[in-house]
Steps between C-alpha positions, in 0.01 A plus 500: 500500500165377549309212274200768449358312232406250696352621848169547443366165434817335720450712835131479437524090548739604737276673762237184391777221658537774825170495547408078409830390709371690853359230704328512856535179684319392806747218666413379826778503802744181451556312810750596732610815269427890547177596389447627103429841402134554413452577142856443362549633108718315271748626340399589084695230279648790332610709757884397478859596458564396224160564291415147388429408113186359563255545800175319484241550777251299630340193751573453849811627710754263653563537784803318686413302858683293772404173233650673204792278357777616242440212192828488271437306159871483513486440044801374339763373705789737485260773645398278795667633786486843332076490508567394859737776639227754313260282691676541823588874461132540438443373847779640665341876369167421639547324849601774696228708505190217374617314832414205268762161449409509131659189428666473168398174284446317204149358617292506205211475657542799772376820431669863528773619307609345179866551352457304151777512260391351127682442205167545268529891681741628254317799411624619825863514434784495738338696753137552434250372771118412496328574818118408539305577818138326644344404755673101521894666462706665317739344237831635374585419136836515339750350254803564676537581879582859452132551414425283782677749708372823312129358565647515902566821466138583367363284744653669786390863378143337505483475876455735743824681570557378849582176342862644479490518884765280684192446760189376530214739353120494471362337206287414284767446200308508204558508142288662226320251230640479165798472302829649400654418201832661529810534259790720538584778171886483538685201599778720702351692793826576686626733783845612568661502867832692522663336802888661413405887631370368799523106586156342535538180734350171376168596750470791320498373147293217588236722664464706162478224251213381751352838443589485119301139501199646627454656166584294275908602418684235325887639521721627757798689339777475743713839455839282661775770414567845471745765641406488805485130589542131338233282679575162367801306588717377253734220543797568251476850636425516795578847628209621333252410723734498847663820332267668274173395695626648797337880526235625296318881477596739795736230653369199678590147559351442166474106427462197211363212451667166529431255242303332717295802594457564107355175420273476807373864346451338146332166667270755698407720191421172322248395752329834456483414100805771480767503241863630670696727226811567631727860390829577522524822349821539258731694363361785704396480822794287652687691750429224768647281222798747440601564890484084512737438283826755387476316190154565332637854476666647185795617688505262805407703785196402705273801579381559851136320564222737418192593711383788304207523268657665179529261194689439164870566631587130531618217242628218431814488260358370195850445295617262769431151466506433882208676492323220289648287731302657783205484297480136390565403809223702703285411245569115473428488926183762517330304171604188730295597797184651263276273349299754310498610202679837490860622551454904530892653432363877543712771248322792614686825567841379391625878459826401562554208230547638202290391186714344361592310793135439613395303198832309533413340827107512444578261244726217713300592823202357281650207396575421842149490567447282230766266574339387798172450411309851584302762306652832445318828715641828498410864540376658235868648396584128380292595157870770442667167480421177308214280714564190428189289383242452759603783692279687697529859536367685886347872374536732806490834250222763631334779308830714521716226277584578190366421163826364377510264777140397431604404200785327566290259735230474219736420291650193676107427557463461149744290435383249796615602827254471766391791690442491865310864617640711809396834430673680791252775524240266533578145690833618626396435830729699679374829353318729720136488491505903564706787596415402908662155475751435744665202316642413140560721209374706228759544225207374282255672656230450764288133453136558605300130530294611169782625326672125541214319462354733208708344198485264192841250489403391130500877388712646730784540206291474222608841418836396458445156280436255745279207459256390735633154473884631622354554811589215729314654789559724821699528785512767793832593641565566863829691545632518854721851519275607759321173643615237718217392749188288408301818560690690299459294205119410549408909484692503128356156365161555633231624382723484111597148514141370488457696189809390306347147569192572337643626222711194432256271569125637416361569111509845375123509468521518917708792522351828622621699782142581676401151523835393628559751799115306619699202481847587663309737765359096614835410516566771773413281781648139399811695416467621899396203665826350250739768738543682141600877592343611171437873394190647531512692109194731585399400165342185591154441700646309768257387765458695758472191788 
């Protein structure tokens, strides 16, 4: 659903920054370095993933030498060290292929690149950024380091792509003139990693949320449990992860992560400004629970582990009370190890928990959440039961869902329950771009790049009741029935995932399809010189070099 109201005069300044923010530089050879190419063009301020707020063209380029320096204004001193390790991961992103030491400091009277965090920047937010370009350096504005880091990210998409090279790489490295003013529209800009159909080892998660960081992502939902596999391990019981972890989809060693793998996860996300949110689904979805532990079951027999793909044949037994037991207790420990936020207890396809029963333990597996300290997040299937206040409510419906359960989830909006959006048929990840893909699924149908980037989140259920300001914000899940290597799950997330980001973090005003597949068709080649195995949608330009 396009903004059409607004294109004309928008695109029109549009094409204006484009053509202000190209640059030619003339930079003589640097001693002892590899010669510059002649003629270099800088890249337009506004020609990134996500579309900035605010692009403002103009002056000289920057462009970054053997004597730039990285210049922290390290602001109050609780964000000190955190204005540093931006600082630092700043340099660490640009010294392989500049050549250059860039040495990170707080000289204040060095030039190069500025990291400034202010308390009189408010208007910025949590993680809004300022970024202003000339010929003396380039400063980075914020009021809390995740803008800091977000302005990175911008930063980094300013320079040529074989600044993403692990080697050294012909310069120049310049940046346009100007500024970016830059704010995000939603404040939750999240993407889902299901690591119980297929285990996903600690490398492999912290490759994606690098890849989610790029662009400006802000949580990683953790999907911990589910029929196939527990992934966490759990003290007071532990045969769910030594047990339950132990196969996954089509057989397979399968795997979990130890607490100390968990929180070296979180710790990681955190230095990429990412929130962790972690799930373990419930009532439904719990064989590896059930064939852990005889007892979980309603008449005491422990299934066989499952490596299958069907779903909504397991559950927990609601009307016994050692299955609260189980609850509190892998609660209490995963809230333990999780400093976010966010507690996500799933409730989707419980089809064999009665109503009755499902509202029953909805309502204590809630107030488990709450009792130590975290914020209720459930499918969209929590709204059938009571959420309790403050809940948040994950929509995965598609255009085949009914109207009754449309309403049902307007409803609960209505009343105050947040609404995060996963329309599967259009940032389910895992869907099939067209009838030719190899990989994922298509019970909701096939997933073109336009069709998942060509949607409005704040009148996506209008239809149905729902108020702009329900929406929390987006988040893109990646099942993993059918993936398991890095490859596998780069060719589903990308070219969509860049998308999903823009429409969490960029105004509506921005949002038009034509204009964007210019934009992501420049991504092509950083997402290649990143090792991204991305799709080539034949609906994008991509270059042809």
């Amino acid at each position: 659903m396009r903004e059409r109201g607004t294109l004309p005069r928008l695109f029109g300044s549009l094409l204006l920054v484009v053509a202000a923010g190209i640059s030619s530089v003339a930079a003589a050879p640097e001693r002892g370095g590899p010669a510059p190419r002649p003629h270099p063009v800088a890249t337009p301020l506004g020609q990134v993933v996500p579309a900035p707020a605010q692009v403002r063209p103009g002056g000289s380029p920057y462009a970054i030498t053997a004597r730039t320096r990285i210049l922290v204004d390290e602001g109050p001193r609780r964000d000190a060290r955190e204005v540093r390790r931006i600082g630092s991961y700043l340099a660490g992103l640009l010294r392989p292929a500049t050549g250059y030491a860039l040495p990170v400091t707080d000289d204040r009277g060095a030039a190069g690149i500025r990291l400034r965090l202010g308390a009189g920047d408010r208007s910025l937010g949590e993680e809004g950024y300022r970024l202003e370009s000339g010929r003396g350096g380039i400063t980075l504005t914020a009021h809390k380091p995740a803008g800091l880091f977000h302005g990175v990210q911008t930063l980094r998409q300013l320079l040529p792509v074989s600044v993403e090279k692990d080697s050294r790489q012909r310069g120049p490295w310049t940046i346009a003139g100007g500024s970016i003013t830059d704010t995000p529209r939603y404040a939750y800009r999240g993407a889902m990693l299901d690591v119980s159909r297929h285990f996903l080892t600690p490398d492999q998660v912290k490759l994606y949320i690098d890849q989610l960081a790029l662009y400006k992502i802000n949580k990683l939902h953790l999907h911990l449990s589910d029929d196939q596999g527990w992934r966490i391990a759990i003290d007071s019981w532990p045969r769910l992860a030594g047990y339950g972890g132990s196969t996954q989809v089509g057989g397979g060693p399968g795997g979990y992560y130890t607490k100390a793998q968990y929180r070296d996860l979180v710790s990681y996300a955190a230095s990429r400004q990412l929130e962790v949110i972690p799930e373990i689904d419930m009532p439904g979805h719990t064989n590896a629970a059930l064939a852990s532990y005889a007892e979980l079951n309603c008449d005491g027999v422990a299934p066989p582990l499952y490596t299958g793909t069907s779903v909504g044949f397991s559950s927990l037994c609601a009307p016994k009370e050692i299955t609260y037991d189980f609850v509190d207790d892998v609660v209490r420990e995963l809230a333990a190890l999780t400093p976010g936020k966010y507690l996500h207890i799933g409730g989707d396809e419980a089809h064999s928990t009665s109503h009755a029963d499902y509202v029953a333990f909805m309502d204590r597996a809630q107030a488990a959440v709450q009792k130590y300290g975290k914020t209720v997040v459930g499918w969209h299937q929590l709204t059938g039961a009571t959420p309790v206040p403050g809940a948040v409510a994950q929509y995965w419906g598609y255009d085949a869902t009914g109207a009754a359960e449309r309403e049902q989830v307007a409803a609960a909006a209505r009343k105050g329950t947040r609404l995060i959006l996963s329309p599967a048929d259009r940032i389910y990840l895992d869907m099939k771009y067209d009838k030719n893909t190899v990989l994922g699924q298509s019970w909701a149908g096939y997933t073109e790049v336009d069709r998942s980037y060509d949607w409005n989140p704040a009148t996506y259920l209008a239809a149905a009741g729902v108020p702009e300001d329900a929406v929390l914000g987006v988040e893109a899940p990646l099942w993993t029935e059918t993936l398991a290597t890095n490859d596998q799950l780069e060719v589903m997330a990308f070219p969509r995932l860049p998308g999903v980001a823009e429409l969490g973090w960029s105004p509506a005003a921005t949002h038009d399809w034509d204009t964007y597949k210019t934009r992501l068709a420049a991504q092509g080649p950083r997402m290649a010189a990143l090792g991204i195995d991305y799709y080539r949608s034949p609906l994008v330009p991509w270059p042809t070099e």
